[in-house]
Backbone as CSV, one residue per row, in Angstrom:
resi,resn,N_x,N_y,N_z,CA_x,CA_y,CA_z,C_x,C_y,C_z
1,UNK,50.618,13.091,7.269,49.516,13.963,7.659,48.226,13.423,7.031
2,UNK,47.494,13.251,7.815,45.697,13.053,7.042,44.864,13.552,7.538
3,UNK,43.644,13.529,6.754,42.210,14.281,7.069,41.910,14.084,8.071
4,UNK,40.728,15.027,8.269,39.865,14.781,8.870,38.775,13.786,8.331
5,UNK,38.576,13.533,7.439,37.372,12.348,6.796,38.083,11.560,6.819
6,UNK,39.330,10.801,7.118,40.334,9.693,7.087,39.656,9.590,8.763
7,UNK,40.183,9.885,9.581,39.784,9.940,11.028,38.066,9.528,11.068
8,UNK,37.513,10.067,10.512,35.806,9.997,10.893,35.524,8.192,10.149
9,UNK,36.444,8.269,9.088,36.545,6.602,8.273,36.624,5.224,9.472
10,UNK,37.340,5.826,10.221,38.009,5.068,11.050,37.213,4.942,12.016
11,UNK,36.300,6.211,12.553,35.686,5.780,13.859,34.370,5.121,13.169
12,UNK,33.830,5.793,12.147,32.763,4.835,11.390,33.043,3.553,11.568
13,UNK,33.893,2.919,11.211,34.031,1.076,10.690,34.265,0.607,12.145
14,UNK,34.689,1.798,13.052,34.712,1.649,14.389,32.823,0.923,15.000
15,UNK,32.228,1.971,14.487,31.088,2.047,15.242,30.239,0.621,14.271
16,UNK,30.261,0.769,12.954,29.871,-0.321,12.370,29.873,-2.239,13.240
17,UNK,31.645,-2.076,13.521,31.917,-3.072,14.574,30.815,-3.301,15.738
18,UNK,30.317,-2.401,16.242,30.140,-2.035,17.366,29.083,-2.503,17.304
19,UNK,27.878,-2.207,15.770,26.684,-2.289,15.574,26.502,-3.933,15.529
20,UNK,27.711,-4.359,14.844,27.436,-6.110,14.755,27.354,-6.207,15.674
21,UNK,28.092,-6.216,16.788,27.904,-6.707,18.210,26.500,-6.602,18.678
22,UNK,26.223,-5.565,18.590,24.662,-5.713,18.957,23.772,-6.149,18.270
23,UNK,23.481,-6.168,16.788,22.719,-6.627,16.201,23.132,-8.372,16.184
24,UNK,24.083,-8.971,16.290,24.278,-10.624,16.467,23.835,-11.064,17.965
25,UNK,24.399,-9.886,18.601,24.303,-10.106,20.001,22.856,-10.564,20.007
26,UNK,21.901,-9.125,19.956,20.379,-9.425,20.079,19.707,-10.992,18.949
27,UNK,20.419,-11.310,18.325,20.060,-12.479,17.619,19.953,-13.802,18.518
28,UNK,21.315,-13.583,18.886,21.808,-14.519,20.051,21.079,-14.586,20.824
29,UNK,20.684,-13.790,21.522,20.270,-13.743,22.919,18.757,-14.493,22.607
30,UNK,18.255,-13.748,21.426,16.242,-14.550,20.940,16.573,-15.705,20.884
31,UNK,17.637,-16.623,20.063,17.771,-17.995,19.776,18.186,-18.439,20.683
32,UNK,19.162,-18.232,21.734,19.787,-19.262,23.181,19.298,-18.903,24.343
33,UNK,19.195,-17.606,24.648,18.782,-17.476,26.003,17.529,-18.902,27.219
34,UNK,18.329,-18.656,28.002,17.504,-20.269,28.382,17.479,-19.396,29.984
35,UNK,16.082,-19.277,30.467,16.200,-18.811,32.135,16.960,-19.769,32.991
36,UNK,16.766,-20.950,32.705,17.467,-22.093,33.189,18.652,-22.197,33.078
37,UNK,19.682,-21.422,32.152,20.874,-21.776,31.966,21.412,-23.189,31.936
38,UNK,20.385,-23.901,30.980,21.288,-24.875,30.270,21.815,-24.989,29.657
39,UNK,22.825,-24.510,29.441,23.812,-24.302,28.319,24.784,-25.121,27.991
40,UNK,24.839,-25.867,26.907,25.573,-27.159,26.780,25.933,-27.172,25.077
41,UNK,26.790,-27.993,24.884,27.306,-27.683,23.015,26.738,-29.582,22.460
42,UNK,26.194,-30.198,23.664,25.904,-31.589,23.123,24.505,-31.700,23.556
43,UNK,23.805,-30.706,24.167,22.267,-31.268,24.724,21.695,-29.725,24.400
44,UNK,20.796,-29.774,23.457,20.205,-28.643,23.195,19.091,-28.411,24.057
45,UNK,18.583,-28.541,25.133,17.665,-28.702,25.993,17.097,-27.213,26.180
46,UNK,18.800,-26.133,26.311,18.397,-24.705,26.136,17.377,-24.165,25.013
47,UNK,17.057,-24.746,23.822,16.430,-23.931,22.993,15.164,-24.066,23.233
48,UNK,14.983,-25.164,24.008,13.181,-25.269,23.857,12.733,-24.239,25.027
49,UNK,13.696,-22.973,25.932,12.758,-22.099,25.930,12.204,-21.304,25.209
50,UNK,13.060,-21.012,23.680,12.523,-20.012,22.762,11.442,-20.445,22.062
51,UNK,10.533,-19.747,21.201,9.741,-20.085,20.720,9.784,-20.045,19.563
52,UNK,9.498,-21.080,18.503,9.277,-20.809,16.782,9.656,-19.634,16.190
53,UNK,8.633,-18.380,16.547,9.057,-16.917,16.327,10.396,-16.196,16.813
54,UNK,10.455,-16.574,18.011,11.383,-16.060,18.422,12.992,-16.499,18.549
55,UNK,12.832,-17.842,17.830,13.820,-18.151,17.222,14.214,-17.757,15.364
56,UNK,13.589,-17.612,14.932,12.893,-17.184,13.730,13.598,-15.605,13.415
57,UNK,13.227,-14.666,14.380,13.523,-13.151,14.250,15.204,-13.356,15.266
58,UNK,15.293,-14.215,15.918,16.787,-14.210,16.287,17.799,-14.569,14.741
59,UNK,17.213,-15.653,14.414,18.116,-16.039,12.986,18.428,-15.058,12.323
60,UNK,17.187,-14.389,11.893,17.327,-13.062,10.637,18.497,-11.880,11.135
61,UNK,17.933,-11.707,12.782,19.039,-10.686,13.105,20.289,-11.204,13.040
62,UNK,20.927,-12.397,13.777,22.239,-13.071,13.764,22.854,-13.123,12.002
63,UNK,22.088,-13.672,11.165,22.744,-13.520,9.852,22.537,-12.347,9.414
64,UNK,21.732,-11.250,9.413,22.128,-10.667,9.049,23.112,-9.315,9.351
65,UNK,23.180,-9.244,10.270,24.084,-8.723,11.356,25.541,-9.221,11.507
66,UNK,26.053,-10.561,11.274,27.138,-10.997,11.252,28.014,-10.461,10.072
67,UNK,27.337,-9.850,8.726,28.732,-9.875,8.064,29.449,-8.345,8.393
68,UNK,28.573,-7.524,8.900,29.273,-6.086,9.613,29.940,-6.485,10.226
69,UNK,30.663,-7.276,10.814,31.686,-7.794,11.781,32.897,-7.548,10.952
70,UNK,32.840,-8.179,9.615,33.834,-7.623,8.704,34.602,-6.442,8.911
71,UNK,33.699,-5.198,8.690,33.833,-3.995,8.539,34.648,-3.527,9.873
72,UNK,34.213,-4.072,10.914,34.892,-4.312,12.541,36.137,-4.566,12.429
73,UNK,36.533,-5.781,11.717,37.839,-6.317,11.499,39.031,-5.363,10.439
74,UNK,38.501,-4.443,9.842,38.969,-3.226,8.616,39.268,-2.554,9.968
75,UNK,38.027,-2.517,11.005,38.880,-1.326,12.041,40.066,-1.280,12.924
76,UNK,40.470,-2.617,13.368,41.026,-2.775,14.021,42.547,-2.952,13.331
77,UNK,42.592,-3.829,11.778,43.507,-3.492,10.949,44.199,-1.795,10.832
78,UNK,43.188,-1.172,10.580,43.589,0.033,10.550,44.068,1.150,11.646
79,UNK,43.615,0.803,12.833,43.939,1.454,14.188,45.554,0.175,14.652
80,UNK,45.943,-1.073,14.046,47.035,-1.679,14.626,47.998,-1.530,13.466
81,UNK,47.526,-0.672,12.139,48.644,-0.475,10.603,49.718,0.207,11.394
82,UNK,49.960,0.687,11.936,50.906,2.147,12.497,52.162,1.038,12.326
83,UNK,51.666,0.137,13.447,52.448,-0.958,14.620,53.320,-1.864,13.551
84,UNK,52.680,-2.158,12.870,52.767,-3.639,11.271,51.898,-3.895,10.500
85,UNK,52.226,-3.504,9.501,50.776,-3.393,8.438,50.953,-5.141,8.097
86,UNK,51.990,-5.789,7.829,51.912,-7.327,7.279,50.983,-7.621,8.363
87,UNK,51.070,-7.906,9.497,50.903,-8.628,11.062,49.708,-8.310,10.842
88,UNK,49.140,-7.218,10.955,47.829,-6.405,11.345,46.800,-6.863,10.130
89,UNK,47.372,-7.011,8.895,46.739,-7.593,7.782,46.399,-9.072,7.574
90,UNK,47.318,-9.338,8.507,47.504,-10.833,8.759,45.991,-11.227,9.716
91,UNK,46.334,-10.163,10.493,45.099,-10.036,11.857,43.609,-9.868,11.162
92,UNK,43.752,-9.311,10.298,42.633,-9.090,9.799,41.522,-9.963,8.666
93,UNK,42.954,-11.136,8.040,42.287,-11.943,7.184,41.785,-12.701,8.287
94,UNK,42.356,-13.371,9.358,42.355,-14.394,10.421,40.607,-13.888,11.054
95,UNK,40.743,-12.881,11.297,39.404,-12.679,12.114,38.097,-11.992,11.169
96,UNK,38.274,-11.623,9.736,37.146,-11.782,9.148,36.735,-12.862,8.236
97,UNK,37.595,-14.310,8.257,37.426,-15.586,7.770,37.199,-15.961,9.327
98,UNK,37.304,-15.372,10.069,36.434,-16.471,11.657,35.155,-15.966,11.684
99,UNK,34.871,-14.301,11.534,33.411,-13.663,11.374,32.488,-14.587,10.328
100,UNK,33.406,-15.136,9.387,32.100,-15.282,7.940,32.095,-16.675,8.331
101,UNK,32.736,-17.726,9.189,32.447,-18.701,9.386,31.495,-19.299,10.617
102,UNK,31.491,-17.869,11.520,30.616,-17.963,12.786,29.406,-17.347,12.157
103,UNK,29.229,-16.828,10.806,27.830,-16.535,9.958,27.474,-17.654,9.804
104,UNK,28.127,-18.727,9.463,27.211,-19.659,8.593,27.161,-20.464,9.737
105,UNK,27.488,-20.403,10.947,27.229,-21.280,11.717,25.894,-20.524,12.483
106,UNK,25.799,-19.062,12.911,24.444,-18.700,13.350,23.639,-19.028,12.920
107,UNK,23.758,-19.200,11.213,22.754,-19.422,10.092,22.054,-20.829,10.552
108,UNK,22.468,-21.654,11.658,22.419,-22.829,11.705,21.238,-23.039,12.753
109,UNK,21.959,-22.393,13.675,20.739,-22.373,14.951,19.657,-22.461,15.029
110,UNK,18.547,-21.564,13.917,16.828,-21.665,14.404,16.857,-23.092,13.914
111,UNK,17.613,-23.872,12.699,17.454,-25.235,12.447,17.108,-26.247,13.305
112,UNK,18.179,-26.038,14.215,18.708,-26.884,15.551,17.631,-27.140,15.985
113,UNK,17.279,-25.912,16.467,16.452,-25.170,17.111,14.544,-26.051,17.055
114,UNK,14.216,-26.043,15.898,13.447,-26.692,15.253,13.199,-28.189,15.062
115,UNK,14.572,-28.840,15.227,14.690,-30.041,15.421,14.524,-30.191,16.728
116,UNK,14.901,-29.939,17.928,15.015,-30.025,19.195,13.195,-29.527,19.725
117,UNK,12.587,-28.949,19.041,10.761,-28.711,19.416,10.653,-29.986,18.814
118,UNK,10.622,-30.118,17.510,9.965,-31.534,17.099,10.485,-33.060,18.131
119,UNK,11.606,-32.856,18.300,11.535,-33.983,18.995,11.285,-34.045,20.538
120,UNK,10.904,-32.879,20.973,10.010,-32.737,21.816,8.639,-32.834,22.244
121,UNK,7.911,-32.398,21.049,6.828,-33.126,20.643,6.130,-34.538,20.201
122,UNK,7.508,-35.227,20.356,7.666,-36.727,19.752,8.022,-37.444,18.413
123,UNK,8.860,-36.644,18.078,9.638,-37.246,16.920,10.657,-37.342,17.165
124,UNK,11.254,-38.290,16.199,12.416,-38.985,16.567,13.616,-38.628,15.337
125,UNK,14.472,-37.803,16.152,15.858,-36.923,14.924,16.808,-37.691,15.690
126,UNK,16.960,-38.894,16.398,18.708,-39.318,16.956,19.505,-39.417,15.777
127,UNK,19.656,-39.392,14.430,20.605,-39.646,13.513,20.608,-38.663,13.329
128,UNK,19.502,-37.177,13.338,19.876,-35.959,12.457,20.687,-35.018,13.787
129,UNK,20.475,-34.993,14.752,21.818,-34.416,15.652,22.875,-34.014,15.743
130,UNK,23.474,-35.415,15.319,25.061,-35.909,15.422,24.990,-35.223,14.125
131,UNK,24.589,-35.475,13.286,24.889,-34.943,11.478,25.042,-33.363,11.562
132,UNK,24.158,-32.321,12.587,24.198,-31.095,12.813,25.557,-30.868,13.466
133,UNK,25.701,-31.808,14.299,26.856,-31.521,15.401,28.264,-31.380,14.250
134,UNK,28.272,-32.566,13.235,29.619,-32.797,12.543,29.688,-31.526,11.682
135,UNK,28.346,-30.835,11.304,28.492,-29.970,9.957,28.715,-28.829,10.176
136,UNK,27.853,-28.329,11.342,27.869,-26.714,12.196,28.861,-26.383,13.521
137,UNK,28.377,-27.120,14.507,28.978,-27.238,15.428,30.283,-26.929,15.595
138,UNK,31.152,-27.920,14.989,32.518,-27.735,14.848,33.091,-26.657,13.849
139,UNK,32.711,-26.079,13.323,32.740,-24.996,12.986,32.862,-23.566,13.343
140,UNK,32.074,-23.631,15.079,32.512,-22.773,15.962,34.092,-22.988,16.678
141,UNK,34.628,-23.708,15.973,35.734,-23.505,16.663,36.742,-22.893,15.771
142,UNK,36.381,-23.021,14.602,37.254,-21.671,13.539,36.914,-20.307,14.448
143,UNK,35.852,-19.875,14.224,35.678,-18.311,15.201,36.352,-18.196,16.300
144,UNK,36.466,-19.501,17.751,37.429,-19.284,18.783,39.049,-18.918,18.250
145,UNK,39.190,-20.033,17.184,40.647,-19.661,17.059,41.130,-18.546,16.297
146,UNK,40.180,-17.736,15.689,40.412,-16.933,15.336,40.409,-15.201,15.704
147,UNK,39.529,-15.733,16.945,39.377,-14.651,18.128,40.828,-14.730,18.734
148,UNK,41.192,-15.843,19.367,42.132,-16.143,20.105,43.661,-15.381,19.043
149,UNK,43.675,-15.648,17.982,44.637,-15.347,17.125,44.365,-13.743,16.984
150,UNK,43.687,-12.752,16.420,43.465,-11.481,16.604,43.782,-10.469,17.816
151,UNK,43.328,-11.369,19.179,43.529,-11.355,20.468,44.820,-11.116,20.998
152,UNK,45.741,-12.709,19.977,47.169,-11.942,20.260,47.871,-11.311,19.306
153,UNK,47.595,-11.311,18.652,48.183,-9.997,17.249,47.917,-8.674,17.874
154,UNK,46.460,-8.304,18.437,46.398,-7.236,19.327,46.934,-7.034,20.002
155,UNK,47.173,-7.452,21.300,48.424,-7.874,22.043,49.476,-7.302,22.047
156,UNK,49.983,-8.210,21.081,51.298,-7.910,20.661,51.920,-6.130,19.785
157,UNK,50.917,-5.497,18.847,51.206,-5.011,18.625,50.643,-3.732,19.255
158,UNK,49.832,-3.622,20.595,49.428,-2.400,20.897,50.636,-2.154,21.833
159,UNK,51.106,-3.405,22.411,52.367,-2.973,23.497,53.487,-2.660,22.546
160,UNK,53.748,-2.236,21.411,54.750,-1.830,20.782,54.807,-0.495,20.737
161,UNK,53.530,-0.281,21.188,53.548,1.209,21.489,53.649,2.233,19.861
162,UNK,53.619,1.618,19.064,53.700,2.034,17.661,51.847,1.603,16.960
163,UNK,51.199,1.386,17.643,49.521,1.162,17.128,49.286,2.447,17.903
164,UNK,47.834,2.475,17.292,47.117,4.007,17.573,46.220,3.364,18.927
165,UNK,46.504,2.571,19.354,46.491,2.122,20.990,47.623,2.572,21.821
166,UNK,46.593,2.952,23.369,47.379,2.882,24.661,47.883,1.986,24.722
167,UNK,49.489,1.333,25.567,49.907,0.023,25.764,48.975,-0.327,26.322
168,UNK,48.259,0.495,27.898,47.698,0.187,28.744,46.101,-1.309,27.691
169,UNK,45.756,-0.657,26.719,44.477,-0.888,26.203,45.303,-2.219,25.783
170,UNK,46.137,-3.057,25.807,46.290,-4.300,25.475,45.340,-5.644,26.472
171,UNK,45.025,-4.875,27.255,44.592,-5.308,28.115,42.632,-5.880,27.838
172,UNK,42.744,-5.172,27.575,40.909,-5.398,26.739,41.000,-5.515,25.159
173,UNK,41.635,-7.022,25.000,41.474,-7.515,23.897,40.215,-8.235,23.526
174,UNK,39.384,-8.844,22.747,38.407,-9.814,23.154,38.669,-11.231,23.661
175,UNK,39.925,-11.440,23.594,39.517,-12.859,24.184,39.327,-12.339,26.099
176,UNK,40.057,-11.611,26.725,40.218,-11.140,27.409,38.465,-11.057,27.988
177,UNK,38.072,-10.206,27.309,37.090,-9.667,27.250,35.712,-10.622,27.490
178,UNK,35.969,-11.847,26.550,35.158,-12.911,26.282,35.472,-13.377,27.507
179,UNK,36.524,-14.382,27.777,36.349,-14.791,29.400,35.963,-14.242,30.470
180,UNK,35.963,-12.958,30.599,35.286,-12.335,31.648,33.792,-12.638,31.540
181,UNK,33.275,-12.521,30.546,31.856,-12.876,30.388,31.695,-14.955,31.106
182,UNK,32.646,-15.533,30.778,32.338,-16.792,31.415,32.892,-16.783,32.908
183,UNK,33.795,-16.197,33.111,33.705,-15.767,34.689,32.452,-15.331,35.615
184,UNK,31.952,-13.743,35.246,30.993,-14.186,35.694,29.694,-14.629,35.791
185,UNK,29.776,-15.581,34.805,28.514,-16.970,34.650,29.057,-17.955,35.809
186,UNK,30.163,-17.750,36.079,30.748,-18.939,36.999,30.364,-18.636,38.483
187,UNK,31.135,-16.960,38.330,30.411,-16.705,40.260,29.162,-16.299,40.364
188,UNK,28.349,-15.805,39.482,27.153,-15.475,39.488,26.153,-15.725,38.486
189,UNK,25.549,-17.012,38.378,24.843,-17.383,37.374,23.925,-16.600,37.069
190,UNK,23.246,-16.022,38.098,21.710,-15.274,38.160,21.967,-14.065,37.020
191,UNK,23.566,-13.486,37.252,23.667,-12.662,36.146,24.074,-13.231,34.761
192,UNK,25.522,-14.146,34.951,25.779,-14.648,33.767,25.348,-15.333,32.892
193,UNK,24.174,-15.947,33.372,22.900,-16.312,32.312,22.908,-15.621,31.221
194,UNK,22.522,-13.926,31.813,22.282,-12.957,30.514,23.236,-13.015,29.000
195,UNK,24.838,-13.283,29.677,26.025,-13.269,29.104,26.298,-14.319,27.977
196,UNK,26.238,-15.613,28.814,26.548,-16.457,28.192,25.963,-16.762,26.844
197,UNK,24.626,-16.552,26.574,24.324,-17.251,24.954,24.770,-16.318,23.872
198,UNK,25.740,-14.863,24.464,26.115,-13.486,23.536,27.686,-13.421,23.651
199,UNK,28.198,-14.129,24.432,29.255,-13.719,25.145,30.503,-13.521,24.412
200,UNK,30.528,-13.735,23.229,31.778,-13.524,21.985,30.888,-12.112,21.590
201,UNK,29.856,-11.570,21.271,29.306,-10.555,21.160,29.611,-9.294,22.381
202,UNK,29.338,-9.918,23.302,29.558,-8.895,24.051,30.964,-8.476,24.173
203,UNK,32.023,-9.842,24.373,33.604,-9.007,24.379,33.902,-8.701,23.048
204,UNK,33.340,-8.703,21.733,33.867,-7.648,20.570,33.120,-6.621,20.803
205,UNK,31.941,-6.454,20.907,31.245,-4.929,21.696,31.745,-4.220,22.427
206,UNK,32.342,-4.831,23.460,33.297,-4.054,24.606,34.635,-3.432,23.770
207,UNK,34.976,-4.263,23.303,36.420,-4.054,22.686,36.032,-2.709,21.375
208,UNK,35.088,-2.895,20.746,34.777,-1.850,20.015,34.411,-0.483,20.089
209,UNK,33.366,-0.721,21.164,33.364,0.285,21.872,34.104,1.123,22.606
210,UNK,35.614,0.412,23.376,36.480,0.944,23.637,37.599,1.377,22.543
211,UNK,37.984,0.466,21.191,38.337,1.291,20.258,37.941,2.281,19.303
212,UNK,36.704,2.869,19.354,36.181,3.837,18.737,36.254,4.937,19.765
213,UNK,36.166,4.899,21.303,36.390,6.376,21.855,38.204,6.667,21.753
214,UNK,38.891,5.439,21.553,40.609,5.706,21.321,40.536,6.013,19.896
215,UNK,39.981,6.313,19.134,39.785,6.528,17.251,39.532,7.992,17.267
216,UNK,38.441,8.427,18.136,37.718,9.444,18.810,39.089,10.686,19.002
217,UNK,39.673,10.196,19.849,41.093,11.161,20.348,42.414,11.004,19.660
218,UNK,42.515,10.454,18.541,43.341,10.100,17.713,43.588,12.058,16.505
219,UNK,44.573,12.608,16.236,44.634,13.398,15.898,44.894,13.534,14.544
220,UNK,45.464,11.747,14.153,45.883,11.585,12.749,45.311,10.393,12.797
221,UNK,44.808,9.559,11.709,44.080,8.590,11.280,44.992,7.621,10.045
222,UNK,45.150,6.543,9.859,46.173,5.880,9.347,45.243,6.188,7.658
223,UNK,45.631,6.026,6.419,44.865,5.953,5.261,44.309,4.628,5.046
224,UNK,43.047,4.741,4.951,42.414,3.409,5.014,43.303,2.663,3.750
């Protein structure tokens, strides 16, 4: 049996989640958004639509907004404890060591960012690039695999029907979630433009947002 302030714990770290999403999201979107949708992981061509500033106030929001993602990852531990507390704990180191490593990689961007105006203006960074690419870059791929890994730990333990998830809700995991966002960039650029420079933001937003109204109707709350 537990509280009621156990329950409200839960939809809090719920909504906290929810807030990273938007506050990285809107980071994202100031530092990449490109009308052009050039979006590429080897030709930064996208950043030179943003501007100095507005790459500038994207950074501040993206770092500082990324480590609430944490608090996101406590939620989802705690709404999949019912199911397997090892697994779910497991789930939870995996995807808030992918959050704090996709921090220091946002942290990276207005840099980029800055290099790619200057050598637009006519300076010459061909050696400092590749050096960004080896140090940051690859680094986003801890966060995929660690989405991808959470994704199926979720998965797995909401269809056990023993998490404070619907089976049905296995279904809107984030990776799930995330590819839909590159889908439709695929059939409809005009929209998926918007998507793409947020699009790991937007499917943990979705996903959060949908586990805080299932937190919402929950009658017992696990002890944090």
């Amino acid at each position: 049996m537990t509280s009621t302030s156990q329950q409200q714990f839960l939809v809090l770290t719920g909504v906290v989640g929810a807030i990273a999403a938007i506050v990285v999201g809107a980071g994202e979107f100031l530092l990449h958004f490109d009308p052009l949708a050039r979006y590429s992981e080897t030709d930064y061509d996208f950043m030179l639509a943003a501007s100095d500033s507005r790459q500038t106030m994207g950074h501040f929001l993206g770092v500082l907004g990324a480590p609430l993602y944490v608090v996101g990852c406590w939620h989802i531990y705690l709404m999949l404890k019912p199911a397997n507390q090892t697994l779910a704990f497991i789930g939870f180191l995996a995807s808030a060591y992918g959050f704090m490593i996709g921090a220091d990689w946002i942290g990276s961007r207005a840099s980029i960012g800055a290099l790619v105006h200057f050598q637009e203006s006519g300076g010459s960074i061909e050696g400092l690039v590749p050096l960004y690419q080896l140090r940051y870059e690859s680094l986003l791929s801890v966060t995929r695999i660690t989405t991808l890994a959470i994704s199926l730990i979720f998965i797995y333990l909401a269809l056990t029907g023993r998490s404070h998830y619907q089976k049905w809700q296995a279904i809107l995991n984030p990776l799930l979630l995330l590819l839909m966002c590159f889908a439709i960039y695929v059939i409809s650029p005009a929209i998926g433009k918007y998507l793409m420079p947020i699009a790991l933001n937007v499917g943990f937003g979705l996903f959060f947002l949908m586990s805080v109204m299932q937190a919402q109707k929950l009658k017992k709350a696990p002890v944090p």
